[in-house]
Predicted model as a PDB file, atoms N, CA, C, CB and O in Angstrom, pLDDT in the B-factor column:
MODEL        1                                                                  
ATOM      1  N   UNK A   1      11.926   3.395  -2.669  1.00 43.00           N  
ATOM      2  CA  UNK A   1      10.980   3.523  -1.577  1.00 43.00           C  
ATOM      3  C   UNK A   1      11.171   2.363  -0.609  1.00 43.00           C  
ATOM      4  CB  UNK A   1       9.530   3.567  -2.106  1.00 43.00           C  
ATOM      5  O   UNK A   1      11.676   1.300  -0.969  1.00 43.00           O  
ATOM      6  N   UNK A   2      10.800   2.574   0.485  1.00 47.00           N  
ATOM      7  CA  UNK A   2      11.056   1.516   1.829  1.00 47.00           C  
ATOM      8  C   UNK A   2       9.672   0.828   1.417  1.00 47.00           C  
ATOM      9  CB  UNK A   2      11.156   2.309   3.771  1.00 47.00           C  
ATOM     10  O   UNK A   2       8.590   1.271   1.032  1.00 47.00           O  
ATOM     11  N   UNK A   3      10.153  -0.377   1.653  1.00 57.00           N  
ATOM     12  CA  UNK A   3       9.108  -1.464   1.232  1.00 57.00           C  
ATOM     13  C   UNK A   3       9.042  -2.362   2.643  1.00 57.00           C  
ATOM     14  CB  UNK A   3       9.665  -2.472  -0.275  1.00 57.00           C  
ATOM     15  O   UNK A   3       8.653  -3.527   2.563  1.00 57.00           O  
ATOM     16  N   UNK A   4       9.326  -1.949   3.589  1.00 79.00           N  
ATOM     17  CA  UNK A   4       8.804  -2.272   5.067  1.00 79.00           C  
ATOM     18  C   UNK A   4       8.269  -1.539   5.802  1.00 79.00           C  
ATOM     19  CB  UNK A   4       9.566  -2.615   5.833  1.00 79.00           C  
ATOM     20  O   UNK A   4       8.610  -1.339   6.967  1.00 79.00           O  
ATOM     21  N   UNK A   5       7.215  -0.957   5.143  1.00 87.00           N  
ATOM     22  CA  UNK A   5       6.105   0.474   5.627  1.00 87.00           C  
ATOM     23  C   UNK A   5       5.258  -0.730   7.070  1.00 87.00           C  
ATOM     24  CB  UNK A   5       4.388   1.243   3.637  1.00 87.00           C  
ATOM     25  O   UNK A   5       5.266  -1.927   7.358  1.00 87.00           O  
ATOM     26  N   UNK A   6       4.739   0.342   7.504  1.00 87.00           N  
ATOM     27  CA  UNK A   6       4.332  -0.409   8.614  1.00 87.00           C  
ATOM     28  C   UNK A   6       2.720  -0.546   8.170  1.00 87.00           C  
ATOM     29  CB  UNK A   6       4.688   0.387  10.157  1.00 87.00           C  
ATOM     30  O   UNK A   6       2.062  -1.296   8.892  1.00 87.00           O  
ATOM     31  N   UNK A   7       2.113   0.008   7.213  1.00 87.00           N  
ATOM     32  CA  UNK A   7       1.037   0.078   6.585  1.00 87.00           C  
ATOM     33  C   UNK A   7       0.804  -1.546   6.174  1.00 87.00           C  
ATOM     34  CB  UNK A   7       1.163   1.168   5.424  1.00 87.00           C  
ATOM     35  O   UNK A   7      -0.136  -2.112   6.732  1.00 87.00           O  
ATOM     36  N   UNK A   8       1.559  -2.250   5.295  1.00 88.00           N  
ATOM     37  CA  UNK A   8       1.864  -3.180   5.219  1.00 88.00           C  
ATOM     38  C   UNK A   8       1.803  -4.811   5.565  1.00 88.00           C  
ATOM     39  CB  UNK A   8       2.330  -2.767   5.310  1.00 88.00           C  
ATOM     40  O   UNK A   8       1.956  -5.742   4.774  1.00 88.00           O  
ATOM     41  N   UNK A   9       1.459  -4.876   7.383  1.00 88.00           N  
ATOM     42  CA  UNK A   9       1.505  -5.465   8.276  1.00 88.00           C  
ATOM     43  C   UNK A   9       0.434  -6.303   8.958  1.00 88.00           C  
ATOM     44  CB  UNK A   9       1.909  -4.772   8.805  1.00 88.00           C  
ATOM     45  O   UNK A   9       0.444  -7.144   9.856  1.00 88.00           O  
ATOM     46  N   UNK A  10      -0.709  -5.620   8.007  1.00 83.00           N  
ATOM     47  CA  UNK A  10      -1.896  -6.037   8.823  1.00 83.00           C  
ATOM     48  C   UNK A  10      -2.812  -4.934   9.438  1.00 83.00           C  
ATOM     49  CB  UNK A  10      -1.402  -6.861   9.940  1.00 83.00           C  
ATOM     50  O   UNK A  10      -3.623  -5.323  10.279  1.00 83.00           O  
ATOM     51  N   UNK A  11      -2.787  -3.688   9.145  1.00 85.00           N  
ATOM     52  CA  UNK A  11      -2.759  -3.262  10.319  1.00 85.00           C  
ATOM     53  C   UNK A  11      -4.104  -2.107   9.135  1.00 85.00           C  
ATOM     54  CB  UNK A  11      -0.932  -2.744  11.274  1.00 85.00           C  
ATOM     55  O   UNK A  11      -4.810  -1.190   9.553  1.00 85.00           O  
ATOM     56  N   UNK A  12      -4.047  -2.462   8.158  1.00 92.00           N  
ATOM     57  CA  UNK A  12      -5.247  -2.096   7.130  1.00 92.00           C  
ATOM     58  C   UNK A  12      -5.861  -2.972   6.148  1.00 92.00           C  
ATOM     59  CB  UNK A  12      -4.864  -1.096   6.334  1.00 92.00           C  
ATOM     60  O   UNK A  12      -4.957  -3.185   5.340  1.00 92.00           O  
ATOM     61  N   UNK A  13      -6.821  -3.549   5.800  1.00 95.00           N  
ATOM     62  CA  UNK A  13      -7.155  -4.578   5.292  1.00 95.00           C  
ATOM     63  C   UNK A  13      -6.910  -3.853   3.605  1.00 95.00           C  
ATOM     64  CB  UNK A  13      -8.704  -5.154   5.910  1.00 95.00           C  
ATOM     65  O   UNK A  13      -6.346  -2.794   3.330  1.00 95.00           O  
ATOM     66  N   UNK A  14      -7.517  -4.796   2.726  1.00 96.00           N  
ATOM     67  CA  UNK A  14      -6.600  -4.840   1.188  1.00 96.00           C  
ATOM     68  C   UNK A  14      -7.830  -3.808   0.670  1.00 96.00           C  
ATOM     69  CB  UNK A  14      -6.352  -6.802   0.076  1.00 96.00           C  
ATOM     70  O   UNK A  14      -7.404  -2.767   0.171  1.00 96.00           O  
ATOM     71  N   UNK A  15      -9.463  -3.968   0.723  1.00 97.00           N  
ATOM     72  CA  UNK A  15     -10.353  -2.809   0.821  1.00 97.00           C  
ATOM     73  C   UNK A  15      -9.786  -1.784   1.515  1.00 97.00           C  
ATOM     74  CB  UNK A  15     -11.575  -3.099   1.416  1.00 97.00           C  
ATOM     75  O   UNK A  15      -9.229  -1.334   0.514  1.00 97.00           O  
ATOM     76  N   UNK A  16      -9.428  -0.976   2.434  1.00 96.00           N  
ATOM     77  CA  UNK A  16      -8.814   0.217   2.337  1.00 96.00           C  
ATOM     78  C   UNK A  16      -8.012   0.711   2.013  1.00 96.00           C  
ATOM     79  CB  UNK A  16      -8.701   0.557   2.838  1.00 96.00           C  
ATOM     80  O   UNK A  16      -8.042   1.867   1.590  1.00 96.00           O  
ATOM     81  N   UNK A  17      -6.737  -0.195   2.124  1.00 96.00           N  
ATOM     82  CA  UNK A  17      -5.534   0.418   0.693  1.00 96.00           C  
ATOM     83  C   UNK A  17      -5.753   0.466  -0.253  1.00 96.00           C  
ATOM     84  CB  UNK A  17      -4.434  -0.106   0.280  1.00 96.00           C  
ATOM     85  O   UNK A  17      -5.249   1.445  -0.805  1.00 96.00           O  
ATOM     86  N   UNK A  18      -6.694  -0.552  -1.258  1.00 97.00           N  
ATOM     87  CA  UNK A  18      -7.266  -0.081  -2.047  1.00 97.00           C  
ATOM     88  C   UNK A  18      -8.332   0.971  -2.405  1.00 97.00           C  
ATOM     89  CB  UNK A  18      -7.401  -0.753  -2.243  1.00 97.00           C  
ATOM     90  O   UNK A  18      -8.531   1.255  -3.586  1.00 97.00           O  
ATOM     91  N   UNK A  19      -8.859   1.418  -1.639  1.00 97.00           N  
ATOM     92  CA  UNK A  19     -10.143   2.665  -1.776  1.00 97.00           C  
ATOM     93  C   UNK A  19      -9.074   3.994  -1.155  1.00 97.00           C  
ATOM     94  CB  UNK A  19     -12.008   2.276  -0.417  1.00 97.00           C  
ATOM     95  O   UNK A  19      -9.281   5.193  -1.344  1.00 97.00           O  
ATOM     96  N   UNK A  20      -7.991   3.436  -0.436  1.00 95.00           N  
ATOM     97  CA  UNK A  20      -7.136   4.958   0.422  1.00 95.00           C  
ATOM     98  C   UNK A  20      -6.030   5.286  -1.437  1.00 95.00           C  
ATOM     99  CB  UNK A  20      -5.436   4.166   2.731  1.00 95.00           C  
ATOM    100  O   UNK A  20      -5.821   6.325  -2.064  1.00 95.00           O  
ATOM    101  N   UNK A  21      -5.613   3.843  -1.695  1.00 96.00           N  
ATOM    102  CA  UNK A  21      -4.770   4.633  -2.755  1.00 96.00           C  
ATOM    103  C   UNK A  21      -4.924   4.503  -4.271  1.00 96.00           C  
ATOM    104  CB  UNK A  21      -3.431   4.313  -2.544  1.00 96.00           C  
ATOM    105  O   UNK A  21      -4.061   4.536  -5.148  1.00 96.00           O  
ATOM    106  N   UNK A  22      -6.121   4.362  -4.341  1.00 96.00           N  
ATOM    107  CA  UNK A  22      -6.713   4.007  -5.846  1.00 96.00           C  
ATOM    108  C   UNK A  22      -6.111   2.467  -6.667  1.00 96.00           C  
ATOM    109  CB  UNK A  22      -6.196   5.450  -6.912  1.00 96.00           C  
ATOM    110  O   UNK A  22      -6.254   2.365  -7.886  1.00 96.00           O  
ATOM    111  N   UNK A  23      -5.537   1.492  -5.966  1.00 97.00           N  
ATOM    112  CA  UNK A  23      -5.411   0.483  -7.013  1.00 97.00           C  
ATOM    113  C   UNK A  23      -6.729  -0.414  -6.569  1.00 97.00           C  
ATOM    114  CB  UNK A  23      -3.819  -0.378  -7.008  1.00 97.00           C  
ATOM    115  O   UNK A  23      -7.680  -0.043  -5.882  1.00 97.00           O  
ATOM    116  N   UNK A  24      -6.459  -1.914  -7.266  1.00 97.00           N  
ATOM    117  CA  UNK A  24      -7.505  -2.917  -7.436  1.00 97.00           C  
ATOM    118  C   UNK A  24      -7.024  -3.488  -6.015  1.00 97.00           C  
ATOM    119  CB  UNK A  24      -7.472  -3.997  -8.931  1.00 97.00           C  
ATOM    120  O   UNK A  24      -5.925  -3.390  -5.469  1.00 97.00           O  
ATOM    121  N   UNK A  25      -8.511  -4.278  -5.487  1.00 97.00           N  
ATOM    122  CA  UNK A  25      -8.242  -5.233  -4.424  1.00 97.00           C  
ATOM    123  C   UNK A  25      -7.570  -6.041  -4.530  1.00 97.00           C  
ATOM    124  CB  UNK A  25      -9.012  -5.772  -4.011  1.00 97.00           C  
ATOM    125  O   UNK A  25      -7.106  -6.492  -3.482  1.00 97.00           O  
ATOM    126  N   UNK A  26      -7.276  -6.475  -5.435  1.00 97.00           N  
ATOM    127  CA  UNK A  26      -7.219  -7.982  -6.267  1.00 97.00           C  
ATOM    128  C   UNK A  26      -5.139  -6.964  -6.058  1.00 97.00           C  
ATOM    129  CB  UNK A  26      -8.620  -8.373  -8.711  1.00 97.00           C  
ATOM    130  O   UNK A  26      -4.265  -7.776  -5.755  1.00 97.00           O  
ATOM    131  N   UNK A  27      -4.801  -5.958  -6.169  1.00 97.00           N  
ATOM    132  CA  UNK A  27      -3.348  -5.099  -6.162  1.00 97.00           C  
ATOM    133  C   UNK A  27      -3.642  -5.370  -4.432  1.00 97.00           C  
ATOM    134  CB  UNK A  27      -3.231  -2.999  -7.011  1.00 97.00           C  
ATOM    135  O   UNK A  27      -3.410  -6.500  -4.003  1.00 97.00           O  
ATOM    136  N   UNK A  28      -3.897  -4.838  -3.958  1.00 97.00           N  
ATOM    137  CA  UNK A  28      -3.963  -4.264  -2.689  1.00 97.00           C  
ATOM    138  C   UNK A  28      -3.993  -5.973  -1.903  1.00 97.00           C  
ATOM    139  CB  UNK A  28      -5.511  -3.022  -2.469  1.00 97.00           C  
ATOM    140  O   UNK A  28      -3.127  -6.380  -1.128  1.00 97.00           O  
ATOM    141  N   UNK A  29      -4.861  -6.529  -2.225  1.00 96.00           N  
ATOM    142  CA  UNK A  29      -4.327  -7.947  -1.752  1.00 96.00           C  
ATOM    143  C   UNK A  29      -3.047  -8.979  -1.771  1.00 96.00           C  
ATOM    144  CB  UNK A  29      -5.017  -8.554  -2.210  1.00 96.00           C  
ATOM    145  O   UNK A  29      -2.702  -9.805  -0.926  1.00 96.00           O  
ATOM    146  N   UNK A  30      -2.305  -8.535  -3.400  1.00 96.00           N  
ATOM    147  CA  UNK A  30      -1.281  -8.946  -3.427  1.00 96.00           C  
ATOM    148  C   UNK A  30       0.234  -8.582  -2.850  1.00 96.00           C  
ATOM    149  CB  UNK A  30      -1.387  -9.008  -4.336  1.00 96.00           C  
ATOM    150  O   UNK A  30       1.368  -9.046  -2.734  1.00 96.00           O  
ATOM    151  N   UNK A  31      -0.496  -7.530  -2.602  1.00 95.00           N  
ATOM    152  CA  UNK A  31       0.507  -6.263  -1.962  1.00 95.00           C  
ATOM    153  C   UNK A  31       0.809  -6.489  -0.666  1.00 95.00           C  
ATOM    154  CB  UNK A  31      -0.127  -4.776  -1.945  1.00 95.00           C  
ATOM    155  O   UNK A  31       1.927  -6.258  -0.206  1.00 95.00           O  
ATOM    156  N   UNK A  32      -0.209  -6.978   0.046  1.00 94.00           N  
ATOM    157  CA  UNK A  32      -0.304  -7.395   1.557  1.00 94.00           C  
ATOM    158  C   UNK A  32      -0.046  -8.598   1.826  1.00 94.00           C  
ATOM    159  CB  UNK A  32      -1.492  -7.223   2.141  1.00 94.00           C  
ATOM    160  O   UNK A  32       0.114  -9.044   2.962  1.00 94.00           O  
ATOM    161  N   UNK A  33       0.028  -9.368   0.543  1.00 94.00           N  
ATOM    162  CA  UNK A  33       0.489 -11.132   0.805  1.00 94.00           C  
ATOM    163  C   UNK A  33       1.921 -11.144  -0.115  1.00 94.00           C  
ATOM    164  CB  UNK A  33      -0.970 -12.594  -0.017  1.00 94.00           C  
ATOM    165  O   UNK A  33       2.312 -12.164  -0.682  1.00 94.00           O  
ATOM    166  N   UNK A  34       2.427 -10.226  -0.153  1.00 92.00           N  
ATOM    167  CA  UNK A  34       3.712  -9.774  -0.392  1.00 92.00           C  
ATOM    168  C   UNK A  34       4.028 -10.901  -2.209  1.00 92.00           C  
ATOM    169  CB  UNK A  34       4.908 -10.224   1.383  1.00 92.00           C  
ATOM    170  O   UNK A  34       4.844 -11.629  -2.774  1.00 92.00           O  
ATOM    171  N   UNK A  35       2.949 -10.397  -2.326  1.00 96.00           N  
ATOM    172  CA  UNK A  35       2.806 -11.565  -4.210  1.00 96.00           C  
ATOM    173  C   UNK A  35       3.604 -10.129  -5.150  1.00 96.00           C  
ATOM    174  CB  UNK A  35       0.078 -12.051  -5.195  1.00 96.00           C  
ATOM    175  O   UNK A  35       4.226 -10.328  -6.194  1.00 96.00           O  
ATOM    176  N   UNK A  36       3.388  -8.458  -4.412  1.00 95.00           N  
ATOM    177  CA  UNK A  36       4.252  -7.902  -5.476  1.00 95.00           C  
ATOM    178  C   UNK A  36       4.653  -6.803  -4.601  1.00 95.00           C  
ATOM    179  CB  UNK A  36       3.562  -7.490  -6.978  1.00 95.00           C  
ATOM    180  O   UNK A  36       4.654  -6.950  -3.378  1.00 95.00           O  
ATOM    181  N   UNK A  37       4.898  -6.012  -5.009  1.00 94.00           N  
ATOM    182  CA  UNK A  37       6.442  -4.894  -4.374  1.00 94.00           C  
ATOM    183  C   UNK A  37       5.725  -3.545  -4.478  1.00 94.00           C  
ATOM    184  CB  UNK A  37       8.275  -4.817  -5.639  1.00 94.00           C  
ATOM    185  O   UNK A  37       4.769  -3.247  -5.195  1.00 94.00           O  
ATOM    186  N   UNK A  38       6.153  -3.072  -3.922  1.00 94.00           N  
ATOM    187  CA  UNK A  38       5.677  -1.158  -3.498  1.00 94.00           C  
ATOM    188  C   UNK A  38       6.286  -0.792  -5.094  1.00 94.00           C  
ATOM    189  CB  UNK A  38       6.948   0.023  -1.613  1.00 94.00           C  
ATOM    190  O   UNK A  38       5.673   0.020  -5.788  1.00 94.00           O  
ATOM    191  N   UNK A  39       7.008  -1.178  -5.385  1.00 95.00           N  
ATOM    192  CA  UNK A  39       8.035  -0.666  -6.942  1.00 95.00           C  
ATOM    193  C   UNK A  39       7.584  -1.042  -7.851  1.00 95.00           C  
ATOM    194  CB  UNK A  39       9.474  -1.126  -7.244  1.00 95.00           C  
ATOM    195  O   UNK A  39       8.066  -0.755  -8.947  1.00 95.00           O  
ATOM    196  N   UNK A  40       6.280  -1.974  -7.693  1.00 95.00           N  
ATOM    197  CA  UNK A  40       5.538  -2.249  -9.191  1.00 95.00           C  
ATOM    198  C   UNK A  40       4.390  -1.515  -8.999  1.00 95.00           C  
ATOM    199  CB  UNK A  40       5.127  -3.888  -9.645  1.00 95.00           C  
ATOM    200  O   UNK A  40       3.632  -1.524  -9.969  1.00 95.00           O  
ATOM    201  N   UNK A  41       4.124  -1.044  -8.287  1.00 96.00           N  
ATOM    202  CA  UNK A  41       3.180  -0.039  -8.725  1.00 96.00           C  
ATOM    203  C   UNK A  41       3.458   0.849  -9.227  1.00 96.00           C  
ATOM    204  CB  UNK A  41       2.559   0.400  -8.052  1.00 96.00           C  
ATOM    205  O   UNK A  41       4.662   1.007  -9.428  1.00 96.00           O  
ATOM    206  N   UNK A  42       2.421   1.980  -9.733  1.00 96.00           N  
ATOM    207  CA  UNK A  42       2.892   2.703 -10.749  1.00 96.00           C  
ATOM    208  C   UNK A  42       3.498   4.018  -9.463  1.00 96.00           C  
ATOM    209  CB  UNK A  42       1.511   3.114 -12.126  1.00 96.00           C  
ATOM    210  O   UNK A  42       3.520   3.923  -8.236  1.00 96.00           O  
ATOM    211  N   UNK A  43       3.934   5.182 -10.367  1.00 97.00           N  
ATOM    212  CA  UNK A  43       4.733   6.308  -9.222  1.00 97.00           C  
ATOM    213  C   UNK A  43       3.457   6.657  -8.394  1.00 97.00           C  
ATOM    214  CB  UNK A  43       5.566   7.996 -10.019  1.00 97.00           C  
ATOM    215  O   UNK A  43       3.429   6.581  -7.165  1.00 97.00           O  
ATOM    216  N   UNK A  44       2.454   7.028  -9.132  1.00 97.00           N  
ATOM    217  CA  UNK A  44       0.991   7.719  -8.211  1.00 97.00           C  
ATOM    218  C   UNK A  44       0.508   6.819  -7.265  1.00 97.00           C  
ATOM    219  CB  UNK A  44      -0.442   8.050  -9.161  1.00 97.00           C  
ATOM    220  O   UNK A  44      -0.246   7.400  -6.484  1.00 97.00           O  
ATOM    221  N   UNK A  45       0.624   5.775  -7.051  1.00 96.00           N  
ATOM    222  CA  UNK A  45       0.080   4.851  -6.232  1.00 96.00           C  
ATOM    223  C   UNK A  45       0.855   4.812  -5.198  1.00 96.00           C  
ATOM    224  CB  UNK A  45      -0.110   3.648  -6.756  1.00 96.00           C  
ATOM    225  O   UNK A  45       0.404   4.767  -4.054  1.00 96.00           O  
ATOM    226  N   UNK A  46       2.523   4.831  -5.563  1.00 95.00           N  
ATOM    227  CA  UNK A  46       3.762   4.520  -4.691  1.00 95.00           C  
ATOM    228  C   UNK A  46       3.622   5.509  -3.627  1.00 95.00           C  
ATOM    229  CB  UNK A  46       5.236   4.648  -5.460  1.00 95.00           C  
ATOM    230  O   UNK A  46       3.695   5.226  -2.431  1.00 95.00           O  
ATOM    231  N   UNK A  47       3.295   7.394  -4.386  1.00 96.00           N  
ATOM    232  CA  UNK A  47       3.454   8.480  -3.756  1.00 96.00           C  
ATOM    233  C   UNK A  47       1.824   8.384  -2.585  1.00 96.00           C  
ATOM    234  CB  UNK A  47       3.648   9.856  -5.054  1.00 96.00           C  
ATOM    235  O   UNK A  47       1.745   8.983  -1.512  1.00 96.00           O  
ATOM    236  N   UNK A  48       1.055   7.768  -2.994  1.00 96.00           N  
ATOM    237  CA  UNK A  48      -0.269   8.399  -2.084  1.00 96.00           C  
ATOM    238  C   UNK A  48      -0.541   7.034  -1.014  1.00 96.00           C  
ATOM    239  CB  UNK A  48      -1.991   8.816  -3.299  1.00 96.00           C  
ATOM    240  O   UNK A  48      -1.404   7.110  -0.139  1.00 96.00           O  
ATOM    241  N   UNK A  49       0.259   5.857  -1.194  1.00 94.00           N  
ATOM    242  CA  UNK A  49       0.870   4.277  -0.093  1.00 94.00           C  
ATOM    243  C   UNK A  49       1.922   5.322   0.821  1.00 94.00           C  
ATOM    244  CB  UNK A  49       2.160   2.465  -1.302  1.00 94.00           C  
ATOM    245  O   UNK A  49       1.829   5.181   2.040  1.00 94.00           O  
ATOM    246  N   UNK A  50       2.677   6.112   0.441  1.00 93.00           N  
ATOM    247  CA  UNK A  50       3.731   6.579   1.500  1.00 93.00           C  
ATOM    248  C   UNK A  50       3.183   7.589   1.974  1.00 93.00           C  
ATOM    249  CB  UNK A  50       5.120   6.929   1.076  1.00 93.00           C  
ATOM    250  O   UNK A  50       3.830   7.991   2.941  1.00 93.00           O  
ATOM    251  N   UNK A  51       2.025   8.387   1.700  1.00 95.00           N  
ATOM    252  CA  UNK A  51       1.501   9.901   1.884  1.00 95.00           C  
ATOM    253  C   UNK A  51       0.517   9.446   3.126  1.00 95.00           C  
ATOM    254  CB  UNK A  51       0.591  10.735   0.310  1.00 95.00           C  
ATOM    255  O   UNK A  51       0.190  10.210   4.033  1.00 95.00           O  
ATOM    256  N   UNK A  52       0.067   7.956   3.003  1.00 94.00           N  
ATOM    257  CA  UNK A  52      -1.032   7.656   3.778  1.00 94.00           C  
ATOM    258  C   UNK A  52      -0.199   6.354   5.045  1.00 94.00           C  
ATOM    259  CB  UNK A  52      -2.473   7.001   2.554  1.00 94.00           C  
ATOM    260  O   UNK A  52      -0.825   5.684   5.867  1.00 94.00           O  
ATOM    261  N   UNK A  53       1.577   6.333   4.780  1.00 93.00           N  
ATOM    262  CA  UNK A  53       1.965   5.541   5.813  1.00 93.00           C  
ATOM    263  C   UNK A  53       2.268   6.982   7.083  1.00 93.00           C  
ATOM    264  CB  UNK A  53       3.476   4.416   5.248  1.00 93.00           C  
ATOM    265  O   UNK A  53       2.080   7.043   8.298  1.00 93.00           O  
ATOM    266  N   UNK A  54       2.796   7.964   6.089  1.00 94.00           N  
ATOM    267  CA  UNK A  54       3.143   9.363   6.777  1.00 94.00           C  
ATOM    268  C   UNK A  54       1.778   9.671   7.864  1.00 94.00           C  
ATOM    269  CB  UNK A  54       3.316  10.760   5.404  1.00 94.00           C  
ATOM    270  O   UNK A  54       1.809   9.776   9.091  1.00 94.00           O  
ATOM    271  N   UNK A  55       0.682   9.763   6.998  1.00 93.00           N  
ATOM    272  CA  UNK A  55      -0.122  10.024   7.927  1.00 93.00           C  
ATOM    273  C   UNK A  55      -0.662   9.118   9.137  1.00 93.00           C  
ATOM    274  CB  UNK A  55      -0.961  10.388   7.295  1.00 93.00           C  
ATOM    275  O   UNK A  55      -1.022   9.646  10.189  1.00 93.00           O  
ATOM    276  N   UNK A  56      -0.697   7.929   8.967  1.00 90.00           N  
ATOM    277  CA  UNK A  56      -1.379   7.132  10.093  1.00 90.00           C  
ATOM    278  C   UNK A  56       0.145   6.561  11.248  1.00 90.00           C  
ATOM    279  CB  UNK A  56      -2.428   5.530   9.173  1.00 90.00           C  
ATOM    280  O   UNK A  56       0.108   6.303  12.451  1.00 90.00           O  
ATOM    281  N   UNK A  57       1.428   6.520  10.225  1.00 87.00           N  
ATOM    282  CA  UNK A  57       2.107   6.191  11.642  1.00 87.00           C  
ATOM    283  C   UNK A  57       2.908   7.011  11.910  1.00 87.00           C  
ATOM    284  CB  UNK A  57       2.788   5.005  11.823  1.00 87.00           C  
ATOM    285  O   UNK A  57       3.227   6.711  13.060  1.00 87.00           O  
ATOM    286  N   UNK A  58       3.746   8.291  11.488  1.00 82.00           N  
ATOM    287  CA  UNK A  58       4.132   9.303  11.729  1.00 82.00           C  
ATOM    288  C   UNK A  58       3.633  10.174  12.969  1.00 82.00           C  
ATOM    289  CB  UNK A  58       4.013   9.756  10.705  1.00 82.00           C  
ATOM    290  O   UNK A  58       4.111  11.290  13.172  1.00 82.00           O  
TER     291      UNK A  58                                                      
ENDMDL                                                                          
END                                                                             
């Protein structure tokens, strides 16, 4: 998976990636301060982070 989603950037705080793709804030924060990788999440998380980059910048 592309791990330079534009989702990524700032451009959603760590409360809505977390409530848009079901992980923890405490994930969703680390995720955005680049502490871990689109590839450590599990596949369901990976698939509904790219389902929801499709939708907002597509």
């Amino acid at each position: 998976m592309e791990t330079d989603l534009n989702i990524l950037k700032g451009n959603l705080t760590a409360y809505q990636i977390s409530e848009a793709i079901g992980i923890s804030i405490d994930d969703a924060t680390d995720l955005l301060e680049q502490r871990i990788t689109v590839e450590s999440l599990d596949e369901e998380s990976q698939e509904k982070l790219k389902q929801l980059e499709a939708v907002l910048f597509d």
